[in-house]
VOTI-593863 format. One record per residue (C-alpha): residue number from 1; residue in three letters; x, y, z. Coordinates in steps of 0.2 Angstrom, whole numbers, plus 2048, in hexadecimal, padded with zeros to 3 digits. Example, Ala and Ser with C-alpha at 12.3 -4.5 7.8 and 13.67 -1.06 7.14 Angstrom:
% VOTI-593863
[rec 1; "ALA"; [83E; 7EA; 827]]
[rec 2; "SER"; [844; 7FB; 824]]
END
This chain:
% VOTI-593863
[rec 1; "UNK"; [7DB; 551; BEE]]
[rec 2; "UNK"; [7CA; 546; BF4]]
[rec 3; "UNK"; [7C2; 54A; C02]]
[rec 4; "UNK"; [7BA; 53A; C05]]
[rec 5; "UNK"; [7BE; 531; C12]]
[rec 6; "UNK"; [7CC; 528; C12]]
[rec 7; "UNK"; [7D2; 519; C1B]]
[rec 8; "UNK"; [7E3; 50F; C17]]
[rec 9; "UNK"; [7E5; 4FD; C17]]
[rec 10; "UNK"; [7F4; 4F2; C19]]
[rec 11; "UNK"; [7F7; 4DF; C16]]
[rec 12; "UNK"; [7FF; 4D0; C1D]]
[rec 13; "UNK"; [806; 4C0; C1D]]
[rec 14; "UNK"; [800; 4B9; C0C]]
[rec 15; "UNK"; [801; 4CB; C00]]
[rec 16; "UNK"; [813; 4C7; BFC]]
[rec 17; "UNK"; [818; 4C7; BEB]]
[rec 18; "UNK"; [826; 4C4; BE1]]
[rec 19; "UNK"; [82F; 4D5; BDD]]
[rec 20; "UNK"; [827; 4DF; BEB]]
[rec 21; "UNK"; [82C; 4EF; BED]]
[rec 22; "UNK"; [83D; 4F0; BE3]]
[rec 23; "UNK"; [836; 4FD; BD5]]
[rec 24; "UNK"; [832; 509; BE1]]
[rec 25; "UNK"; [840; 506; BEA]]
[rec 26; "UNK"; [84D; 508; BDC]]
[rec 27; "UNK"; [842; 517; BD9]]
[rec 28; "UNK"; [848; 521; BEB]]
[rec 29; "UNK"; [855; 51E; BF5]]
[rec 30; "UNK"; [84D; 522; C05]]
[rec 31; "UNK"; [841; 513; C01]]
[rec 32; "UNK"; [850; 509; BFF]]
[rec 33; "UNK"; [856; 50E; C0D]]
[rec 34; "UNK"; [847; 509; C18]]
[rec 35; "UNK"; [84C; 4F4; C0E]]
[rec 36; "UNK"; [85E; 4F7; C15]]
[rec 37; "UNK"; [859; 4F9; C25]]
[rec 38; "UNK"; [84D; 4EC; C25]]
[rec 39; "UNK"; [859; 4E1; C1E]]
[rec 40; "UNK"; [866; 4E7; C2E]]
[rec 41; "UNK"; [85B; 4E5; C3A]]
[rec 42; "UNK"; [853; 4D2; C36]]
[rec 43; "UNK"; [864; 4CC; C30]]
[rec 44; "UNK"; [85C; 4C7; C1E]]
[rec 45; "UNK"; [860; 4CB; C0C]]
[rec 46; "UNK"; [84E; 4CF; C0A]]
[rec 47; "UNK"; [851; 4D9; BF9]]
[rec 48; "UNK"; [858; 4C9; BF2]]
[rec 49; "UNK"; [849; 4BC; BF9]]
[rec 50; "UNK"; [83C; 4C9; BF3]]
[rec 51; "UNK"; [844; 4D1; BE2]]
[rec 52; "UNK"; [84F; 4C2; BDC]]
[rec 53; "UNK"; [845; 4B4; BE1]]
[rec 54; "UNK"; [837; 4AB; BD9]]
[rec 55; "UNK"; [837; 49E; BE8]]
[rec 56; "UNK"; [823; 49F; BF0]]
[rec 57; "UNK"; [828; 495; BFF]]
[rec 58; "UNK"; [83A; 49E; C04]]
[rec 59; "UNK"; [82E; 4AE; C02]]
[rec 60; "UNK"; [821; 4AA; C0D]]
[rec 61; "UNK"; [82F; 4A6; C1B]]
[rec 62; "UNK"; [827; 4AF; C29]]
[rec 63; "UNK"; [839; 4B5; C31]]
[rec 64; "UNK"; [83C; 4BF; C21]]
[rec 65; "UNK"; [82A; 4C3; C1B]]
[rec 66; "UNK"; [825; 4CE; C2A]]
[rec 67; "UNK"; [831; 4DB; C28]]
[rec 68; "UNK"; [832; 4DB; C15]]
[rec 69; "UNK"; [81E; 4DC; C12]]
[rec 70; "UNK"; [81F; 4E7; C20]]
[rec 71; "UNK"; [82A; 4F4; C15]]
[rec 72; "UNK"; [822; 4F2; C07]]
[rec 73; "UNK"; [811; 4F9; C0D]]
[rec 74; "UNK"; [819; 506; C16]]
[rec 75; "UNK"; [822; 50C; C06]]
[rec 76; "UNK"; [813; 50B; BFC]]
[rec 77; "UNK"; [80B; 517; C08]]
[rec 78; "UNK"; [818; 525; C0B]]
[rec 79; "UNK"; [81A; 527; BF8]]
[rec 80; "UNK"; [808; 52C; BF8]]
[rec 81; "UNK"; [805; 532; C0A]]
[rec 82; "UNK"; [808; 545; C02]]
[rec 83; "UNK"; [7FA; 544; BF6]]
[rec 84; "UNK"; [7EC; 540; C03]]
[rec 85; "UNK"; [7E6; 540; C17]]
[rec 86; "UNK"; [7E1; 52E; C1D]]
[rec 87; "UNK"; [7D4; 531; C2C]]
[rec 88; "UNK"; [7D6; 51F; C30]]
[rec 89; "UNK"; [7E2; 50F; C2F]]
[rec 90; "UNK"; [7E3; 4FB; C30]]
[rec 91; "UNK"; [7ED; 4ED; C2C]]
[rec 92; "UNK"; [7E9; 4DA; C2C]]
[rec 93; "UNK"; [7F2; 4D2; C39]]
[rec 94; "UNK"; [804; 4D6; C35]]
[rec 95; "UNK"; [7FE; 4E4; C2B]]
[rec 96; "UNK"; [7FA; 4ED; C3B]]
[rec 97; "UNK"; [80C; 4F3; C3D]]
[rec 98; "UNK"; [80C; 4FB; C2D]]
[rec 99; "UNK"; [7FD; 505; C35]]
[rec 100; "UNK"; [807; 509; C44]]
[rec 101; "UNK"; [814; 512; C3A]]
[rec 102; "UNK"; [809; 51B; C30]]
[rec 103; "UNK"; [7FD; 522; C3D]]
[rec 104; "UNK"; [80E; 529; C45]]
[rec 105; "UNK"; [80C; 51A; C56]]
[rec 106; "UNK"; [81C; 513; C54]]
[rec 107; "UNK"; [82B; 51A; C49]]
[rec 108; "UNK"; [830; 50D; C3C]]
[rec 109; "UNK"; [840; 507; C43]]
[rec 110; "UNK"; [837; 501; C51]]
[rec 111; "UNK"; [828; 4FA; C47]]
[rec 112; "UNK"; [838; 4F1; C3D]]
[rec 113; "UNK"; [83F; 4EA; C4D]]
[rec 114; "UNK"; [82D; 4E6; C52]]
[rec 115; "UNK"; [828; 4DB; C44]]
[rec 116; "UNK"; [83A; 4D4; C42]]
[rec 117; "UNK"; [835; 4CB; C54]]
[rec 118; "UNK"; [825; 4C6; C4D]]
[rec 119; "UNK"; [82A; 4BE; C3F]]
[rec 120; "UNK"; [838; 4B5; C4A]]
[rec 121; "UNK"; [82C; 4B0; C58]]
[rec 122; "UNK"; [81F; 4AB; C4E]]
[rec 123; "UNK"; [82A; 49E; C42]]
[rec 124; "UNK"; [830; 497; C52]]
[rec 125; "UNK"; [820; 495; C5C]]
[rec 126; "UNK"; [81C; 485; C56]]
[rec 127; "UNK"; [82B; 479; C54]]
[rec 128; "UNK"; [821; 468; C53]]
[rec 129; "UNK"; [817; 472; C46]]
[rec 130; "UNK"; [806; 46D; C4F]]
[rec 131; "UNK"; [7FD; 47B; C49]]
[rec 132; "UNK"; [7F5; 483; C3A]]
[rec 133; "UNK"; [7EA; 48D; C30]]
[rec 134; "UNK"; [7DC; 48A; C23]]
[rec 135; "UNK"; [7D3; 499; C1B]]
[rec 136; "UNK"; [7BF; 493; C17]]
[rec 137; "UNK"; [7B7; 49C; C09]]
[rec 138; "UNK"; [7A5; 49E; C07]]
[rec 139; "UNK"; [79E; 495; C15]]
[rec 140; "UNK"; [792; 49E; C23]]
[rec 141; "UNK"; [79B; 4A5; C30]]
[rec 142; "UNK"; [78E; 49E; C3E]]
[rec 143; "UNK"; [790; 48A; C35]]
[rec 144; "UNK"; [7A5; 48E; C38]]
[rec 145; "UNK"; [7A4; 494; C49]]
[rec 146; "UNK"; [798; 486; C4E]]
[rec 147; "UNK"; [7A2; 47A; C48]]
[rec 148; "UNK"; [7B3; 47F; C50]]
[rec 149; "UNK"; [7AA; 480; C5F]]
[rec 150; "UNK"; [7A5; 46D; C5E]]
[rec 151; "UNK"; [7B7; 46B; C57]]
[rec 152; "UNK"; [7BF; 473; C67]]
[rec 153; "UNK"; [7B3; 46B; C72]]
[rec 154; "UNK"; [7B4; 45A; C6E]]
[rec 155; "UNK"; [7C8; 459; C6A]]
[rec 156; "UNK"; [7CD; 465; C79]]
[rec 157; "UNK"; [7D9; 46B; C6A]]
[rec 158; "UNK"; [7DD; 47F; C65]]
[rec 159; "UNK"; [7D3; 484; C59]]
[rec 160; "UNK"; [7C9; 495; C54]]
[rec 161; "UNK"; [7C3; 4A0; C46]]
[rec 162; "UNK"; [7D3; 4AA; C46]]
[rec 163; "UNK"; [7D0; 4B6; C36]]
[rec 164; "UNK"; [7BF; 4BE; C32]]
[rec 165; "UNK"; [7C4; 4C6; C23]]
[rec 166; "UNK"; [7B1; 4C6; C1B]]
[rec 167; "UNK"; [7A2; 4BE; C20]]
[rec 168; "UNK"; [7A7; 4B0; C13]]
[rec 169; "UNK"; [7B8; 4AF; C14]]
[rec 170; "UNK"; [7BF; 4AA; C26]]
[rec 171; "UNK"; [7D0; 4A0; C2B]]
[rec 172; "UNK"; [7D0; 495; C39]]
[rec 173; "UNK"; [7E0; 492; C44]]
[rec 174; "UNK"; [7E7; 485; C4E]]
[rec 175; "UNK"; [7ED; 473; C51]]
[rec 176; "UNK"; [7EC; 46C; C40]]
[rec 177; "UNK"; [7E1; 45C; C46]]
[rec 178; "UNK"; [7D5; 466; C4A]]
[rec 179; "UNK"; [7D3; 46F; C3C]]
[rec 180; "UNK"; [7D1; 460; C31]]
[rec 181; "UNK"; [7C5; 45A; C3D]]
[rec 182; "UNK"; [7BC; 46A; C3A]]
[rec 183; "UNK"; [7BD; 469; C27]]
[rec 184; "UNK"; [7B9; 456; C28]]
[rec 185; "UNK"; [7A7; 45C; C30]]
[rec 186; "UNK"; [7A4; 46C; C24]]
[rec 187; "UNK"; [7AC; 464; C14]]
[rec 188; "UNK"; [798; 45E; C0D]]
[rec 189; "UNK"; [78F; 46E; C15]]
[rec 190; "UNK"; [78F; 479; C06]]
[rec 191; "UNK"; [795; 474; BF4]]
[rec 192; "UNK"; [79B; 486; BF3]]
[rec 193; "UNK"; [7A6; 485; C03]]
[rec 194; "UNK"; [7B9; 484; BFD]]
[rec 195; "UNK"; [7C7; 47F; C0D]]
[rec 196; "UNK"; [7D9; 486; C0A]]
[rec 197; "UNK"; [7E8; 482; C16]]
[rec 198; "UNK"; [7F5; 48D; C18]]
[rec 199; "UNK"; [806; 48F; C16]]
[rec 200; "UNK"; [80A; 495; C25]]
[rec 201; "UNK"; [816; 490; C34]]
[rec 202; "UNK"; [809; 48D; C43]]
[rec 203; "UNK"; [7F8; 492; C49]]
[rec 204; "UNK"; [7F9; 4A6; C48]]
[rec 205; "UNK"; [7EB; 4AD; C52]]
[rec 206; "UNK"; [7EA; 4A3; C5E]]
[rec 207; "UNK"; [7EE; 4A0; C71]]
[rec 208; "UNK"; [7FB; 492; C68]]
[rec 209; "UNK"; [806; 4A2; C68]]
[rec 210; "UNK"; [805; 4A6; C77]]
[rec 211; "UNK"; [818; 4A3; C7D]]
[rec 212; "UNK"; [81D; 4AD; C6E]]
[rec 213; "UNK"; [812; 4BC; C71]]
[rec 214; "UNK"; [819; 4BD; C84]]
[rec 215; "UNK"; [82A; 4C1; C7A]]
[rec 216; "UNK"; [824; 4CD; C70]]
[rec 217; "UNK"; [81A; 4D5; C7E]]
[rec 218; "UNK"; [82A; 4DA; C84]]
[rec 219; "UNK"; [832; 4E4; C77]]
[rec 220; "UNK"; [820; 4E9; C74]]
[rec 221; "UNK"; [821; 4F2; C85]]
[rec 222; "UNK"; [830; 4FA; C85]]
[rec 223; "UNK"; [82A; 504; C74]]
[rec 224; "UNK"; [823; 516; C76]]
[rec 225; "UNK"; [811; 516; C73]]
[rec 226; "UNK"; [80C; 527; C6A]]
[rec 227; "UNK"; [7FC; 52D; C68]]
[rec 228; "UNK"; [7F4; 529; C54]]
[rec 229; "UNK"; [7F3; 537; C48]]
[rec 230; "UNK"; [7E4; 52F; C44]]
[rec 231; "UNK"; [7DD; 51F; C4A]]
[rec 232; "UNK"; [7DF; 50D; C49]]
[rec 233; "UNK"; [7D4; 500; C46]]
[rec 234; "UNK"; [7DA; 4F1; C52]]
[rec 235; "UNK"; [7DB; 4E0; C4C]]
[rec 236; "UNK"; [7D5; 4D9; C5C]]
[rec 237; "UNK"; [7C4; 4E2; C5C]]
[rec 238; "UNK"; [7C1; 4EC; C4F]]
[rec 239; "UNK"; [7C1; 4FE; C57]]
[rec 240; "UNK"; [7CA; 50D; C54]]
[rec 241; "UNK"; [7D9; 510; C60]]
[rec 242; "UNK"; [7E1; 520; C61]]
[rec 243; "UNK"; [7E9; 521; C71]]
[rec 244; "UNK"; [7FB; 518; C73]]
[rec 245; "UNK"; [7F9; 510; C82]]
[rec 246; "UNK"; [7E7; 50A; C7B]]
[rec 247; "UNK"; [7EF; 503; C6C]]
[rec 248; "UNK"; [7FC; 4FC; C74]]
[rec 249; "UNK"; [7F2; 4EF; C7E]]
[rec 250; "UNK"; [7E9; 4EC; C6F]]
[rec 251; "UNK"; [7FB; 4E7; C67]]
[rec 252; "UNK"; [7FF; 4DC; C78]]
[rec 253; "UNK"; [7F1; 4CF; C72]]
[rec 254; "UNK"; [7EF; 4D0; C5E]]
[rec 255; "UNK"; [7FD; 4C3; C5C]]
[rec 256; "UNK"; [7F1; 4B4; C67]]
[rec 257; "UNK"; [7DF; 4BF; C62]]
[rec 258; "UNK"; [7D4; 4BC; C52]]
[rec 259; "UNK"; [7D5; 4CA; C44]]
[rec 260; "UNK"; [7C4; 4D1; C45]]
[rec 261; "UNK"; [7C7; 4D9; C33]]
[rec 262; "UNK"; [7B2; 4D9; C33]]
[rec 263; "UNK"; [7B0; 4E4; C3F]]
[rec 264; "UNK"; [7BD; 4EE; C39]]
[rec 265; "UNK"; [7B7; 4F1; C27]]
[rec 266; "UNK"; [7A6; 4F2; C2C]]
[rec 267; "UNK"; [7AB; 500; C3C]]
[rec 268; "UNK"; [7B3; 50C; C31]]
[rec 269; "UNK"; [7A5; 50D; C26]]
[rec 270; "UNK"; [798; 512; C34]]
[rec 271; "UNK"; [7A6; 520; C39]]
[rec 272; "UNK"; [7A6; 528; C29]]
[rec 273; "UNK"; [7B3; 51F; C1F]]
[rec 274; "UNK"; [7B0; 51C; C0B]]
[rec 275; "UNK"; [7BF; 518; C03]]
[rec 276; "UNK"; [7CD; 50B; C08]]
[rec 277; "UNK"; [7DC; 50D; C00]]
[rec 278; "UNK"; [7E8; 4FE; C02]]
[rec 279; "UNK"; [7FC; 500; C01]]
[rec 280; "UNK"; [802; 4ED; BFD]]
[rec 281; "UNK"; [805; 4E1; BEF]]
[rec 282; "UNK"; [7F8; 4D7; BED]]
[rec 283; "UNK"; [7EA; 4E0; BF1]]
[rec 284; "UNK"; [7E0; 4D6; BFE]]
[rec 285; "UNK"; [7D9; 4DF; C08]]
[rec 286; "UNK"; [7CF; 4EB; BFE]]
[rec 287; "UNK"; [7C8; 4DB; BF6]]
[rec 288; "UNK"; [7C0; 4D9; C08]]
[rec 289; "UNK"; [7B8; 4EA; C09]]
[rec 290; "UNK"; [7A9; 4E6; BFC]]
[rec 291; "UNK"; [7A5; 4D5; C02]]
[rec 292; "UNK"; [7A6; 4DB; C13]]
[rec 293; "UNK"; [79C; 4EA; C11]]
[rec 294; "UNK"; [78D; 4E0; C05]]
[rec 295; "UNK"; [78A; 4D3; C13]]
[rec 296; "UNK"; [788; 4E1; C20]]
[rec 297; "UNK"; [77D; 4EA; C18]]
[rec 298; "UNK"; [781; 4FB; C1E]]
[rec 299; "UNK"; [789; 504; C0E]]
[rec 300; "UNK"; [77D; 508; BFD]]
[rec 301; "UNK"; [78D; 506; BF1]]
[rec 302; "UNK"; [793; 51A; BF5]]
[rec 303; "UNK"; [7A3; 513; BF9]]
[rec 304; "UNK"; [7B5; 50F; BEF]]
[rec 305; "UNK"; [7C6; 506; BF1]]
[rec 306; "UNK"; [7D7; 506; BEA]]
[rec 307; "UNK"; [7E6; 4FB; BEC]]
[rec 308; "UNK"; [7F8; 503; BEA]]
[rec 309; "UNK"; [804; 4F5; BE4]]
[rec 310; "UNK"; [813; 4FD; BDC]]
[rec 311; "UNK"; [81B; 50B; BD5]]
[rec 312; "UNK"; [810; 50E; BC6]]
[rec 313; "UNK"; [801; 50F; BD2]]
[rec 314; "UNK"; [80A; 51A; BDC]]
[rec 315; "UNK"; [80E; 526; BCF]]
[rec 316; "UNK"; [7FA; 526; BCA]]
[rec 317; "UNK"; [7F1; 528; BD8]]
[rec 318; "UNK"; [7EC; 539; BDB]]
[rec 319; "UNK"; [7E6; 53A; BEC]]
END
């Protein structure tokens, strides 16, 4: 067993894949057991969008996404939970829940119910669909942020850098006039700079969720906070949270705060970690660590990640 340190990573909306999860499941009932629970308590037949279906939009549906992704990554870490001691968790955006779970915060049922909410609120924050989000790829950070800001000003529209996930690879969030007004002024500032919408069902991370995170805040606070076997790195600043009442708070705002995934990378390096496992299945956020880490300039190479996307890498990863 390594004694490097070790931090786990979980995904979120956008690591879906076609076929998640159902190996591993039809290898252990009580993995199974954890997608019929899911499936009881969202009121979807999520083994059927996610096993049988070859259907990108009906998968990305955010309603059903939440708690399927959300089982997924869970899965994937308790079949390997026994074979190695995290010091440390994260998870992007929705991923955080997964996190929850794992450093023993919330019990699973509860993280279920929890993003089965989510995943409701947020596909029905929006109705007129005037919100957005569009990832930007290799651009500087301070060239985006200035020109949101000018965006923001001069429109009075919602808009923000929602997603640091590298210093190169950013999504902004909010109404979607005002992100085409900022793509419209960066689209000749660097040939390399590539400007992606999303697929996605309104500006996440952002106060344009605002009504739907009062909701959630609800069920949120009725939930029994317990303290983190070991500690995890909140989205909304990037510090490590052990205390339940601490990361509580933190969870109260990450639905209408950016996801500082930067700080969070980059934090868990200066306390010692070097090695990020991710539990998903598409292996996105362990592609962040190396770009994150190089622009930083705080770790000489000493450092390792691996992604755990199935059954087979289950069965070969040896702690």
């Amino acid at each position: 067993m390594s004694s490097v340190q070790t931090a786990i990573l979980f995904p979120g909306q956008g690591a879906q894949a076609t076929g998640m999860g159902r190996r591993l499941a039809e290898a252990s009932s009580d993995i199974m057991e954890l997608w019929k629970k899911a499936e009881a308590v969202c009121g979807q037949p999520l083994r059927e969008i996610y096993w049988e279906s070859n259907d990108s939009t009906l998968m990305a549906e955010t309603r059903t996404l939440q708690p399927a992704l959300t089982v997924v990554n869970f899965a994937l870490f308790l079949s390997c939970v026994d074979r190695f001691t995290p010091v440390a968790a994260a998870g992007h955006s929705l991923g955080e829940f997964a996190a929850l779970a794992a450093a023993k915060v919330l019990p699973f049922d509860k993280v279920l119910e929890l993003v089965t909410l989510r995943g409701q609120l947020m596909a029905d924050a929006d109705p007129n669909h005037e919100g957005s989000m569009m990832a930007v790829i290799r651009l500087p950070l301070d060239a985006l942020e200035e020109a949101v800001k000018n965006v923001a000003d001069e429109t009075g529209m919602m808009v923000r850098v929602a997603n640091k996930n590298t210093p190169l690879q950013v999504v902004i969030s909010g109404h979607k006039k005002a992100l085409e007004a900022v793509y419209e002024s960066l689209k000749g500032n660097s040939a390399r700079a590539k400007f992606f919408p999303l697929a996605v069902s309104g500006a996440f991370h952002t106060p344009m969720m605002a009504e739907a995170n009062a909701e959630f805040v609800k069920l949120l606070d009725r939930q029994d906070w317990q303290r983190a076997i070991f500690p995890v790195y909140s989205n909304v600043n990037g510090e490590p949270l052990t205390e339940g009442n601490y990361i509580r708070n933190a969870m109260r705002r990450q639905m209408t705060s950016s996801v500082q995934w930067v700080d969070t990378i980059v934090n868990m390096w200066k306390n010692g970690v070097r090695r990020w496992i991710e539990f998903g299945p598409q292996g996105v956020t362990s592609r962040m660590v190396r770009p994150t880490l190089s622009a930083a300039d705080v770790a000489d190479g000493s450092y390792s990640t691996l992604h755990i996307a199935n059954i087979d890498s289950v069965k070969a990863f040896e702690g």
